[in-house]
N, C-alpha and C positions, 0 to 999 in steps of 0.2 A: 574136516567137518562132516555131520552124520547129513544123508542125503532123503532120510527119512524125520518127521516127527511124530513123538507119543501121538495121542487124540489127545491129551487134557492140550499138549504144547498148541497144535492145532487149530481148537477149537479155541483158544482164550486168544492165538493171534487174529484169527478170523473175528471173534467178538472185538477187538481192538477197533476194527476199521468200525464200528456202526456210532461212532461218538457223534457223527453229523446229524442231525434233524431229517428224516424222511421227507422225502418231496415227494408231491401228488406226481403220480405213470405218465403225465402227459410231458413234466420238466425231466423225466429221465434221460438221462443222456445213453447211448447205443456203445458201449467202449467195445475191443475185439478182444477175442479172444482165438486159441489157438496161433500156431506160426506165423510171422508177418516175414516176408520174403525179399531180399534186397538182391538186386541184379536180374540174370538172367535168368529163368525156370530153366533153357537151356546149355548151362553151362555144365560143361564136361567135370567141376568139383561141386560137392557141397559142404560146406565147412555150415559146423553148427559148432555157435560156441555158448557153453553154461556158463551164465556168471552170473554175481550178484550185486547190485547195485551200491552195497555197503562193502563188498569187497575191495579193499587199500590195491590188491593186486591187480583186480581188473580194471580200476580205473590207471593203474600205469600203464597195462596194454593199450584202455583204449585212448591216454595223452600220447603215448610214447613208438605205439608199432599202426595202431587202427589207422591211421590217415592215408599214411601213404600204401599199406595191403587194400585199405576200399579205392584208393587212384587207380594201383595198377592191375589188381585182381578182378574186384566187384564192379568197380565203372567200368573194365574194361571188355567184361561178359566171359569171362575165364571161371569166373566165382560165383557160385547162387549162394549166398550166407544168410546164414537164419540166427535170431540172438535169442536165447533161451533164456529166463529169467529164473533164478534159485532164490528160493523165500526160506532164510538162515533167521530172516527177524522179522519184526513188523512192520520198522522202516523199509526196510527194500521190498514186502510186499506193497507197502503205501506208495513208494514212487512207481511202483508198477503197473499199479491200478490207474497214477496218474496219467502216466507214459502210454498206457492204453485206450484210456479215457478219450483220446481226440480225436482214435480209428487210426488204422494203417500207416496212413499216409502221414501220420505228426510224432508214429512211434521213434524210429532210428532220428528226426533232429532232436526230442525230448529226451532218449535214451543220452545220447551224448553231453545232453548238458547237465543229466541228472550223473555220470561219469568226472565233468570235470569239475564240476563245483559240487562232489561228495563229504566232503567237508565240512562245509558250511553248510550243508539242509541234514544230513546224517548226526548232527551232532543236536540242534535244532529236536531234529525228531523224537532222539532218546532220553529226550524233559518232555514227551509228550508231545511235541510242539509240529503239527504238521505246515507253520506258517511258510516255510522255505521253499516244503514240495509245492505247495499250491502258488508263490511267485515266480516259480518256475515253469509252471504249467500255463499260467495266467497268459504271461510274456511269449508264449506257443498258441495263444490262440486260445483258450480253455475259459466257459466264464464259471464264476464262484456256483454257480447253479449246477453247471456239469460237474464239477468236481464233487459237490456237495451230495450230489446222487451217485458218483460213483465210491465214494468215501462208504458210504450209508447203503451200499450193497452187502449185506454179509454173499450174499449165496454166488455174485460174482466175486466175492473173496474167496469162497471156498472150492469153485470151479478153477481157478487159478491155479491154490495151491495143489487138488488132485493130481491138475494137468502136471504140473511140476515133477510130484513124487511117482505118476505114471513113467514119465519120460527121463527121470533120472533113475529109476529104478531099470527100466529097458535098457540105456546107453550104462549102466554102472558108474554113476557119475557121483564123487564123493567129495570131491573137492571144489574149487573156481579159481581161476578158470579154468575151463575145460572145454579142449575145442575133439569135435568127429570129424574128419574128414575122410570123405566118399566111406564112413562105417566104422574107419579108424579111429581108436580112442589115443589125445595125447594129454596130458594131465599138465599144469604150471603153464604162466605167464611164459612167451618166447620173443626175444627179439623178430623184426619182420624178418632176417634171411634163414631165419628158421625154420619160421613159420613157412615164406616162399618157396623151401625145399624142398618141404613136406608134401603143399600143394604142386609142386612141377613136377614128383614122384608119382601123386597120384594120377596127373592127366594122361 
């Protein structure tokens, strides 16, 4: 997949997200932007993985290798991992938006559940239908208010996706997933002793 978009591509996903009603600056909700950092700052790897929230492949990583790499890597202060998000569509910019919507601290549990039940709200999304991200965001603490100001940010949509084609254009990132570790680029899904190899070469 291209790691870049035209401006028409661009600019009509970012006009996508403003279907919600503007709310008055005072119901705005604060979402984050930039890296959000899981584990230790001082941990001897940094694994930074690109994916995308519509990606089939990353959510096999992250049902099938993620659990137990964040038990004994990232819980255990071995791994500072950082999740990068690739805007391929509109839906995975909108669960993005959501996923960031609640700040720092609500992004990696809402990242995961917008991972294992991709299915069901990616499918929802592409009839337009953003009812699935936002009962997923809801059930994370989010009320219709935040969402509805973060939905109806074009310009925090389009700080998003810069950030993206900034950072995937630096890392040479064309696929997902795609994980850097300590600068090293590996491309495709890997089982965890794979992945674990990788990282024990690097420390």
């Amino acid at each position: 997949m291209p790691n870049q978009f035209d401006r028409r591509h661009l600019l009509a996903m970012i006009a996508a997200t403003g279907a919600a009603t503007l709310l008055p600056a005072a119901a705005m909700a604060e979402p984050v932007l930039g890296d959000i950092v899981l584990g230790d700052d001082a941990a001897p790897v940094t694994v930074i993985e690109y994916a995308s929230f519509t990606c089939p492949h990353c959510a096999a990583f992250h049902a099938d290798t993620w659990p137990r790499f964040r038990a004994e890597y990232v819980d255990t202060g071995k791994v500072r991992f950082i999740l990068r998000e690739v805007y391929f569509d509109r839906e995975g910019l909108w669960a993005s938006m959501a996923a960031r919507c609640g700040g720092a601290s609500a992004f990696y549990p809402m990242a995961d559940q917008f991972m294992k039940k991709q299915r069901l709200w990616a499918k929802a999304a592409r009839n337009n239908n953003r009812g699935e991200i936002s009962k997923i965001a809801r059930l994370n603490g989010l009320s219709t208010a935040q969402l509805d100001a973060c939905f109806s940010d074009q310009d925090y949509a389009r700080a998003l996706v810069e950030a993206y084609q900034r950072n995937a254009a630096d890392d040479d990132v064309n696929s997902t997933p795609t994980f850097i570790i300590n600068g090293a680029k590996h491309a495709g899904n890997m089982p965890f002793e794979e992945l674990a190899a990788l990282v024990d070469a690097a420390m």
